[in-house]
N, C-alpha and C positions, 0 to 999 in steps of 0.2 A: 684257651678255650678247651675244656672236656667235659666230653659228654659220652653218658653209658648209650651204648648202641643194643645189642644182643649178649648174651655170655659169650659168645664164639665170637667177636671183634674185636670183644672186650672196649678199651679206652682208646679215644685218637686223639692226640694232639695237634694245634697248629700253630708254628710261630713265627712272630714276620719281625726284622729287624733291618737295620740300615744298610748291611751288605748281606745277610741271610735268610732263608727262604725255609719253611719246613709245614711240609702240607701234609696233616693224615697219618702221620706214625702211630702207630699202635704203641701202648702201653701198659705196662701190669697197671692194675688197680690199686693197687701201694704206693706206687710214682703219681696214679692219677689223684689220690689224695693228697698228698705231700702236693701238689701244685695247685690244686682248687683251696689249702690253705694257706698258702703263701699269696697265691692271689688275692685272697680276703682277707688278709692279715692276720693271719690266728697263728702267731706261734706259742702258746701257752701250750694243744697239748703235746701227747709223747709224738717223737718221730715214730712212725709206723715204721722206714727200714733203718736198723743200726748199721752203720758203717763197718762195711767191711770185705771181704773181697768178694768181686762182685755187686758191688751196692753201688747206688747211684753217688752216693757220699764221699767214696773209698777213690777221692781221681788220682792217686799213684797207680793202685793196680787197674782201672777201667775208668772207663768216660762215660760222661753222658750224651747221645748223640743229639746236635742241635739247639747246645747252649751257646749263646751268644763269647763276644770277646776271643775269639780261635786265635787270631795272632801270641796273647797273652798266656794262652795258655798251651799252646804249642811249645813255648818255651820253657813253661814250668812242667811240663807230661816232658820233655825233651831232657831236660836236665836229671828229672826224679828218674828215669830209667838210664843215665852215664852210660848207655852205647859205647862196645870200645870199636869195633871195626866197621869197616864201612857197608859190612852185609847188613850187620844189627844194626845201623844208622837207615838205611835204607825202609828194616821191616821194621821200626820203630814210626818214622814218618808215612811210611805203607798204611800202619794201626791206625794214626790220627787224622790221615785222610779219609779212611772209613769210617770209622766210629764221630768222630767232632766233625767232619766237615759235610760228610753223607755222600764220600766218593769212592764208591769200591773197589769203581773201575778207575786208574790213572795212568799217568805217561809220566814217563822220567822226568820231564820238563815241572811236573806237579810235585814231587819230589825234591827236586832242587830249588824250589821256592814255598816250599814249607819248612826246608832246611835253612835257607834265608829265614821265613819271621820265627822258627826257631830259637836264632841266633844261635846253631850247632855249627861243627868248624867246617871249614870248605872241604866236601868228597872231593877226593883226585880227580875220580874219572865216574861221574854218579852212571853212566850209561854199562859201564864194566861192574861197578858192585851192583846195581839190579841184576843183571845177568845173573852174576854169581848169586845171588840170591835166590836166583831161579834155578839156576842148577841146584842149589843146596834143600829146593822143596820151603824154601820161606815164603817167596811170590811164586804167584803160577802166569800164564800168559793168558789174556782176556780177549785176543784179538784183533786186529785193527792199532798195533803197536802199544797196544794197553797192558798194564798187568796189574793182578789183582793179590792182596794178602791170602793163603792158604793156614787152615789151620790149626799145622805146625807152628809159622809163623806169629798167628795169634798166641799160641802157648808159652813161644820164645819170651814173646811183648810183653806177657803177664806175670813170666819168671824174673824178670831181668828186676832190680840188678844182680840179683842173688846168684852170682856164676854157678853156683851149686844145684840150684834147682834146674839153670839153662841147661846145664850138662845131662844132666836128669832128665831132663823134656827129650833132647837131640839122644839119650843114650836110648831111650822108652820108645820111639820110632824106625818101622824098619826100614833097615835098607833097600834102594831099588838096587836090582840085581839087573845086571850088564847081560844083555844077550850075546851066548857067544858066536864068534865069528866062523864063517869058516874058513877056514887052512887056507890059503890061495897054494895053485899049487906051482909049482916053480916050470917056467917059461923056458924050453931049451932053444939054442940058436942056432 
């Protein structure tokens, strides 16, 4: 169902499926037509968005949030970005819990069983690469044992597999700078 509200609301969708739930998102008015045709059957005319990075279309480099089948396609977003370590395995299922399944906020535990319907290889220790992931500015910490993608991470997600661009992204980001210490000074006896 969409329907134009104001210019400033723009389009909201809502979609209800067997295990998924999606109430009220907002959407460009491009997406909103591309759905009110597919709803009525009209594919004869042109796509309004062409595929491509950034497009609803383009699901290697982005998603669409709230399309049905997540399991299915966890594994196919999973494979098209080959993750080689376990930080970018992490902020890869990090991406697709936000984007496809509409979870910004998640716990390791979510993680690890998106890694399962995946079917990506078993993390060692998935509670040590989140961390490092945290440390590295890809997740940040949400609170309440939660952590959320940051958007370096998202830029990671978008570069990958292209090691050339990830490096690009990671060299184009500054570094946090260590506060320094002070001296302790030495304790006589």
């Amino acid at each position: 169902m969409a329907s134009k509200r104001t210019e400033s609301d723009g389009y909201k969708l809502t979609l209800l499926g067997r295990d998924f739930s999606m109430k009220n998102r907002t959407i460009p008015e491009a997406v909103a037509l591309q759905v009110i045709r597919l709803v009525m059957g009209d594919q004869t005319g042109p796509n309004p968005l062409p595929p491509g990075p950034g497009a609803p279309g383009a699901f290697s480099s982005t998603l669409i949030p709230g399309q049905p089948g997540a399991a299915g396609r966890a594994k196919h977003f999973y494979s098209s970005k080959k993750p080689t370590t376990d930080i970018e395995r992490v902020t890869v299922l990090a991406y697709f819990l936000t984007y496809a399944q509409d979870k910004p906020h998640f716990k390791t535990i979510d993680l690890t069983k998106t890694n399962t319907e995946a079917a990506g290889p078993r993390l060692s220790n998935a509670t040590y690469a989140a961390r490092n992931a945290v440390t590295n500015g890809l997740l940040a910490l949400a609170g309440k044992g939660q952590k959320q993608i940051t958007t370096l991470g998202e830029d990671v997600v978008k570069a990958l597999p292209d090691r050339d661009a990830v490096k690009a992204v990671l060299a184009a980001t500054p570094k946090r700078k260590r506060k320094p210490t002070a001296k302790r000074a030495k304790k006589s006896r």
